[in-house]
N, C-alpha and C positions, 0 to 999 in steps of 0.2 A: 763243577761240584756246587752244591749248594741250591736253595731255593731258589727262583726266579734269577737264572745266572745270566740273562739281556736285562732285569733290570723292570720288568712287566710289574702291575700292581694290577689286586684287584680286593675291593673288598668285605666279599664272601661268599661261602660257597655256592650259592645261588646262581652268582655269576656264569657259573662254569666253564672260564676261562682256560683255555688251553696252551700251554707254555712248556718248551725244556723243562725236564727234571733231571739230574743226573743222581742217583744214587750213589752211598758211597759205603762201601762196610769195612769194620775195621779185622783183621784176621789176625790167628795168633798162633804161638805155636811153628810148627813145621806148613801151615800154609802161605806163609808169608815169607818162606824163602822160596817159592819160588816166581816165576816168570810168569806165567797166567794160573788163574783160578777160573775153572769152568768154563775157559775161552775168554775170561776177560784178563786185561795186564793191568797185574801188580804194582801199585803207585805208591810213592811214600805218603803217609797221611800231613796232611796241613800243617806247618809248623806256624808258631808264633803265640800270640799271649790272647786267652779267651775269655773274655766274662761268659760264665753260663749259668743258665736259669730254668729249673724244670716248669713245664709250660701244662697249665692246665687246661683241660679241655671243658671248658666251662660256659662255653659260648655257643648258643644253639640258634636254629635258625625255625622258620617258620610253620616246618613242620615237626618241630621238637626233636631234629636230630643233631649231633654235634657238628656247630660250623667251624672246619680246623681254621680257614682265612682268620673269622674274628675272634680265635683262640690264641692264636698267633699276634695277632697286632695287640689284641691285651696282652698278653705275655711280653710284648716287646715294651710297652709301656713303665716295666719295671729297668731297661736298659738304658732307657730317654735319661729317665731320672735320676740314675746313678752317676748318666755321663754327668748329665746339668748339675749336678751336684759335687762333683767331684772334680778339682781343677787342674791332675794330675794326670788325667787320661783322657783320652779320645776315642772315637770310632776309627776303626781302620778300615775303610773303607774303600780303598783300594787292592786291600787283600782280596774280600767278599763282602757281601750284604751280611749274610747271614747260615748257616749249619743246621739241620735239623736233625736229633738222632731220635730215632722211633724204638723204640726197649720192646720187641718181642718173647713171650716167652712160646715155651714149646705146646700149651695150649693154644696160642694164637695161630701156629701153623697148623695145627690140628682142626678147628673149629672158627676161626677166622674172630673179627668184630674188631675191637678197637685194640692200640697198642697196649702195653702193661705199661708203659712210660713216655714221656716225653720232654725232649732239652731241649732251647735253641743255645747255638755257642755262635757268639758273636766276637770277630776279632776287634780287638783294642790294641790303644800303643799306648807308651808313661811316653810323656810329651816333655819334651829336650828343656 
């Protein structure tokens, strides 16, 4: 699960680097009890403690379209600085790198373009 889950960098869309993704969605209700959804198996979501940060898409590339890469590493630059600043908490980095949720709404599957939303959840620890 998660962004770049080997660990790959690249930085931006330009690139057009090819790497794992694994999607993950969260379901609710009577879909989550059971055993597969749509052929795929039912996993419990991530536990543990997450800074998260709605991520703007504000970073465009050369032909004036949104670059998600260097929207994403700007956005990450708000989680640098919270750690570097804060003497109680770490990256947990061993958990994952990092989570992305894409907020679609029901015009987006009708008409496509960009999401309605965007978070990265980055796992953290309160350090011993």
């Amino acid at each position: 699960m998660g962004h770049h889950p080997q660990g790959e960098e690249h930085q931006n869309a330009s690139e057009h680097v090819k790497h794992p993704y694994t999607a993950m969605m969260y379901l609710i209700g009577g879909e989550c009890q059971q055993d597969e959804f749509f052929g795929r198996k039912v996993e419990d979501a991530p536990t543990g403690l997450f800074l998260v940060n709605d991520a703007a898409l504000n970073q465009f590339d050369e032909n004036g379209d949104i670059d998600m890469a260097l929207s994403l590493i700007k956005a990450s630059e708000a989680f640098v600085e919270f750690i570097k600043r804060n003497p109680e908490y770490a990256f947990d980095c061993d958990a994952h790198i990092f989570y992305e949720e894409h907020i679609f709404s029901e015009k987006w599957f009708q008409k496509g373009g960009v999401p309605d939303g965007f978070r990265m959840w980055v796992p953290i620890l309160k350090k011993q």
